[in-house]
C-alpha positions in Angstrom: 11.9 7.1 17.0 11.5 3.1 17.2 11.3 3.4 20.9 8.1 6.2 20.7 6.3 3.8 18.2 6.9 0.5 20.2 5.6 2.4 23.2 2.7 3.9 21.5 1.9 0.1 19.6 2.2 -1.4 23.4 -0.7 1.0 24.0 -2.9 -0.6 21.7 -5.1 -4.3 22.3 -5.1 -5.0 18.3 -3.0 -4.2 15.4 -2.9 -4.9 11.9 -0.4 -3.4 9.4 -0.7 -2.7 6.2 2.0 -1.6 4.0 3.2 2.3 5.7 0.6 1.9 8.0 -0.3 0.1 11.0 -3.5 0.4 12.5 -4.9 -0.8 16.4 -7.2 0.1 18.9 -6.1 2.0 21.9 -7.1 0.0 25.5 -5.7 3.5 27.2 -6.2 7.0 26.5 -2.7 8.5 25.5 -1.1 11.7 26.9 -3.2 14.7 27.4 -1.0 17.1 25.5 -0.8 14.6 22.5 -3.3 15.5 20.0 -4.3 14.3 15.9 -2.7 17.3 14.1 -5.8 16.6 11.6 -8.9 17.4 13.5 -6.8 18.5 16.7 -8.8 16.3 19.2 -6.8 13.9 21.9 -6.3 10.2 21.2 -8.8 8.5 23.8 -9.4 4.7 24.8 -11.2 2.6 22.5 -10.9 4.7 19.7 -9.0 3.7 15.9 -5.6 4.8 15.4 -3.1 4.8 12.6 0.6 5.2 13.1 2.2 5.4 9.6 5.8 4.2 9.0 7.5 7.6 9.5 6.1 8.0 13.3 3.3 10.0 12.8 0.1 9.3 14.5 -3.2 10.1 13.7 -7.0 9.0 14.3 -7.7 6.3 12.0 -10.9 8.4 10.5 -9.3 11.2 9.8 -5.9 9.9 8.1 -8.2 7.6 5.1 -10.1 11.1 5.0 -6.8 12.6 4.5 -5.7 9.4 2.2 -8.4 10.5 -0.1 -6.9 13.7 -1.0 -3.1 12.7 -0.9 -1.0 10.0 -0.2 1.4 12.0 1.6 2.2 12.3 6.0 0.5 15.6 6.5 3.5 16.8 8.6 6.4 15.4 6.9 5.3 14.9 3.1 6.6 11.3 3.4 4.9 9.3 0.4 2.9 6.5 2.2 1.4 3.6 0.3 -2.3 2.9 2.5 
């Protein structure tokens, strides 16, 4: 698991953590098959991305949408503090 989220954080030209979550901008477009489970759209160079402590990955829009409703990983239920 530490290995995917240091590759996927070597893929991105800023970061910034706060508490569960660490946010960065992507400087290349990540696989093709990988995809934000929340809006189901690929993860694409320049945009804002959120990885939150437990691995998960997610557009940076769409998880403080998501944060609004629940403080929880929308695949694992792990409680995240934003």
């Amino acid at each position: 698991m530490e290995q995917l989220i240091g590759c996927i954080k070597n893929k991105c030209s800023s970061k910034k953590k706060t508490n569960d979550i660490t946010n960065c901008i992507l400087k290349t477009s990540l696989d093709e098959d990988e995809e934000c489970i929340i809006c189901l759209n690929g993860y694409l160079k320049d945009q804002n991305m959120s990885i939150l402590s437990c691995g998960h990955k997610f557009h940076k829009s769409c998880i403080d949408t998501w944060f609004t409703y629940k403080k929880l990983c929308p695949l694992c239920d792990i409680k995240i503090k934003p």
